[in-house]
Legacy VTK file of the C-alpha trace (Angstrom):
# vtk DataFile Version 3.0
C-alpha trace
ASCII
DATASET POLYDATA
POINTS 100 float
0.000 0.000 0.000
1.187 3.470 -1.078
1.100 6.691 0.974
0.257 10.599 -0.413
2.263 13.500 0.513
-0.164 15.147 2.203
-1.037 11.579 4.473
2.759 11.594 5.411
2.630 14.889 6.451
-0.534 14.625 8.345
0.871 11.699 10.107
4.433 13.876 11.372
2.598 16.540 12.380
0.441 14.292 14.565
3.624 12.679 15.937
2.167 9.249 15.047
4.848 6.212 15.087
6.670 4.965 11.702
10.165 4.044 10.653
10.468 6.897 7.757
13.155 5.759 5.621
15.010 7.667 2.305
16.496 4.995 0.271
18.193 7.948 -2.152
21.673 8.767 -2.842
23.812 11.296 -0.594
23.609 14.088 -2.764
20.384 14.074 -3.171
19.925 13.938 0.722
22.233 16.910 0.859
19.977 18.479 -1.905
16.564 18.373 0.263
14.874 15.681 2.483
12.150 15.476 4.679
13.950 13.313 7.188
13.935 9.626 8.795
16.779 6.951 8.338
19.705 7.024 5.349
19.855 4.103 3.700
20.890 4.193 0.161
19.128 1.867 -1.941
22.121 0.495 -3.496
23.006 -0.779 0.767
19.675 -3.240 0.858
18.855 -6.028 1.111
22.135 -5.656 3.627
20.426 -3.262 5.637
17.216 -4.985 5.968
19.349 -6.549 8.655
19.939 -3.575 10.631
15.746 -2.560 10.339
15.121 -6.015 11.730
13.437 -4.389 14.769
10.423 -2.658 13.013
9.663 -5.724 11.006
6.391 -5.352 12.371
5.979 -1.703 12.507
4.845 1.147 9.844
7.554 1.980 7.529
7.165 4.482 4.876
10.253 4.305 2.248
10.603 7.476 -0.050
13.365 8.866 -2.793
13.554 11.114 -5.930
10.117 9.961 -7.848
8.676 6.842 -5.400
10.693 4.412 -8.089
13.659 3.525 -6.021
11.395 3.322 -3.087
9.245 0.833 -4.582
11.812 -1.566 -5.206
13.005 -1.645 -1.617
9.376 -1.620 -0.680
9.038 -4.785 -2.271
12.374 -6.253 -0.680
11.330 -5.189 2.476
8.049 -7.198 2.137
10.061 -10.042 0.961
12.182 -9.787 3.738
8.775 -9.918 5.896
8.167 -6.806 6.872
4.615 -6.510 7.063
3.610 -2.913 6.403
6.129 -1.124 4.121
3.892 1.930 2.457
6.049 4.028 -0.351
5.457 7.895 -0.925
3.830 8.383 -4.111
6.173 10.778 -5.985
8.656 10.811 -3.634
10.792 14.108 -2.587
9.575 15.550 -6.439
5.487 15.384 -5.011
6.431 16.864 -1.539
7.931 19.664 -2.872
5.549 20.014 -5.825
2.598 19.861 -2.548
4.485 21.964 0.184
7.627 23.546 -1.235
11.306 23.390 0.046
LINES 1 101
100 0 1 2 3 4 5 6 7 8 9 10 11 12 13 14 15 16 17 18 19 20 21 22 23 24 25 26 27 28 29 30 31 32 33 34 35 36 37 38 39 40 41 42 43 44 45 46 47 48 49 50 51 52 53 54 55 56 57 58 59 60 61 62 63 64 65 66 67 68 69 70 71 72 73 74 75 76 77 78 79 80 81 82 83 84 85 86 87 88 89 90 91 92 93 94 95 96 97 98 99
C-alpha cells in the first residue's frame, strides 16, 4: 500500500509512530529531504538486517520519484516486513505539494 504526501505529512505533524526511511543517494539527501533513516538503496537487502526491529511496525520508504522506493518496498516485504507503504512521488510530489 502506497502513501500521499499530504497523508505523510498529516501523520508527522500528529507525531504518530513509523520508521520513515530515504532509500536515495547522498547528494540528493544533501539536496533536500524530509527526514527519517539514510539508507541508500544500493546498501539493501544488507540493511534490511539492521531494520530487523520494526519488522512489524509502519515503515514508509521514499526517494527522488517513489521508483527507487518501490523496489526496496518490495524487498522489504520479501524480507517480511509486514507494512512497508512508499510515498507516491517521492521528494519531487512533496515539494511540488508543500515547497522546500
Amino acid at each position: 500500500m502506497d502513501i500521499e504526501v499530504q497523508e505523510l505529512k498529516a501523520k508527522m505533524e500528529r507525531g504518530d509512530s513509523f520508521l520513515l526511511l530515504d532509500v536515495r543517494e547522498p547528494y540528493e539527501r544533501e539536496e533536500f529531504n524530509i527526514g527519517g533513516e539514510f539508507i541508500p538503496m544500493g546498501m539493501f537487502p544488507r540493511a534490511a538486517e539492521h531494520l530487523e526491529d520494526h519488522q512489524n511496525d509502519e515503515v514508509i520508504v521514499y526517494c527522488r520519484s517513489g521508483r527507487r522506493s518501490a523496489t526496496v518496498q518490495y524487498m522489504l516485504q520479501q524480507a517480511g516486513f509486514s507494512n512497508v507503504r512508499n510515498l507516491e512521488g517521492g521528494v519531487l510530489a512533496w515539494i511540488d505539494a508543500f515547497g522546500r
